[in-house]
C-alpha positions in Angstrom: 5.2 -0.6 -20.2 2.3 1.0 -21.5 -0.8 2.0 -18.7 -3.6 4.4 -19.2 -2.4 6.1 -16.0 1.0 6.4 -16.4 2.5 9.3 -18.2 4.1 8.6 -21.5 7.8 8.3 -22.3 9.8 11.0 -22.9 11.0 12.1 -26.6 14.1 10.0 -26.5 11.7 6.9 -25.2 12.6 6.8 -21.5 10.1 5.9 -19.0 9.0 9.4 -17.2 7.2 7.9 -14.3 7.8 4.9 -12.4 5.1 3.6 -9.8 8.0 2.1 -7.3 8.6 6.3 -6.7 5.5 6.6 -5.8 4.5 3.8 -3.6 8.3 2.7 -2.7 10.1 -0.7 -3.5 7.0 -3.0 -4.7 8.6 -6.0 -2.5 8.0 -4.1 0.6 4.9 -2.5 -0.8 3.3 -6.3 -1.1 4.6 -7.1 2.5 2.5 -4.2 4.0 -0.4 -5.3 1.8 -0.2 -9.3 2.7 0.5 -8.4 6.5 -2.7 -5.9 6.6 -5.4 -7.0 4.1 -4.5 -11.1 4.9 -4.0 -11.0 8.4 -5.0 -7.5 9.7 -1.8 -6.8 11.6 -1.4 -3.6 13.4 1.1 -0.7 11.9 3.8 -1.4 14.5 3.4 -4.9 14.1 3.9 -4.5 10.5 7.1 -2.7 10.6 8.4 -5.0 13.1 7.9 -8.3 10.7 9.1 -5.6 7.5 12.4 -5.3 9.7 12.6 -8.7 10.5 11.7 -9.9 7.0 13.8 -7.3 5.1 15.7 -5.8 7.4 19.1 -6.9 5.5 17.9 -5.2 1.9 16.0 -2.0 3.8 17.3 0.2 6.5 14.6 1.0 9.2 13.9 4.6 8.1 13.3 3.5 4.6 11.0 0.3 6.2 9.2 3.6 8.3 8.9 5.9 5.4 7.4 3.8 2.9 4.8 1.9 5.2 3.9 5.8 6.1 3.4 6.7 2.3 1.6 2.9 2.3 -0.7 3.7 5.3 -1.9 7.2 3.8 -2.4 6.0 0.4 -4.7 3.1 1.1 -7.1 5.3 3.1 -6.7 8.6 0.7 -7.5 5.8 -2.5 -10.6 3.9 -0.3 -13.4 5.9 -1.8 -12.3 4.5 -5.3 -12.7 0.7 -4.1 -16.2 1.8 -2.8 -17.4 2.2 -6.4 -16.0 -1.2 -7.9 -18.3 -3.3 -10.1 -19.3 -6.5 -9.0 -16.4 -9.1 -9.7 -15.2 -12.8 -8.7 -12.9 -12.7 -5.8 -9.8 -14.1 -6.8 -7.4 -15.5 -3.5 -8.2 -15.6 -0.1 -7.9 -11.4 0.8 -10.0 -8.6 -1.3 -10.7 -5.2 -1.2 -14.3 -5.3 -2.2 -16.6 -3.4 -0.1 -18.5 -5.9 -0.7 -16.6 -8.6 0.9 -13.2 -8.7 2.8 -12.9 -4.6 3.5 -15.4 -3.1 4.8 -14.2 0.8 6.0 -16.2 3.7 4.9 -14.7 5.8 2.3 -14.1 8.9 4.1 -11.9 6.6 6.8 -8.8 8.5 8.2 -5.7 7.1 8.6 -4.6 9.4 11.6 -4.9 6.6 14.3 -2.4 4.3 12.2 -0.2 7.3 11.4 0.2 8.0 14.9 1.1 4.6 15.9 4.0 4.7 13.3 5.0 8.3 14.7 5.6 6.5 18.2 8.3 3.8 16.8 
């Protein structure tokens, strides 16, 4: 697939970055987004439903690790959803500033961290 921010593919045409490295498995990374942009659940809350939900496909540390990764990069990537031009909202969550989310883009994500650091 071609993107603009992905690095291009290697000489013998392989794919020399793949997003699900980054961000981990995209089915769990959509559970974490559903469970806190739709219905604002709390990190332990999240990995409990994640465990419950795809507990049989995930082991618990990978289930930890990735909604770690998850937790830091949606507060580390805020300030870029601060600058969005004006759009339609499509669905019933957004992260507009202007609509649904509404955190400051210098937010930390310490306090969630933490909470994950206790399970």
């Amino acid at each position: 697939p071609v993107s603009p921010e992905l690095l291009p593919a290697t000489g013998d045409g392989k794919i020399a970055q793949k997003t699900e490295d980054l961000v981990g498995p995209y089915e769990l990374h959509d559970f974490f987004l559903y469970e806190v942009l739709r219905r604002g659940t709390n990190p332990a809350k999240v990995y409990r439903l994640a465990r419950y939900a795809l507990g049989e496909k995930y082991d618990d540390t990978t289930i930890l690790s990735w909604l770690k990764v998850f937790y830091r990069r949606y507060f580390a990537q805020q300030f870029k959803r601060s600058c969005l031009p004006d759009g339609p909202k499509v669905g019933s969550a957004a992260v507009s500033p202007r609509g649904d989310l509404r955190m400051p883009s210098d937010a930390c994500s310490a306090l969630w961290l933490a909470e994950l650091e206790t399970l």
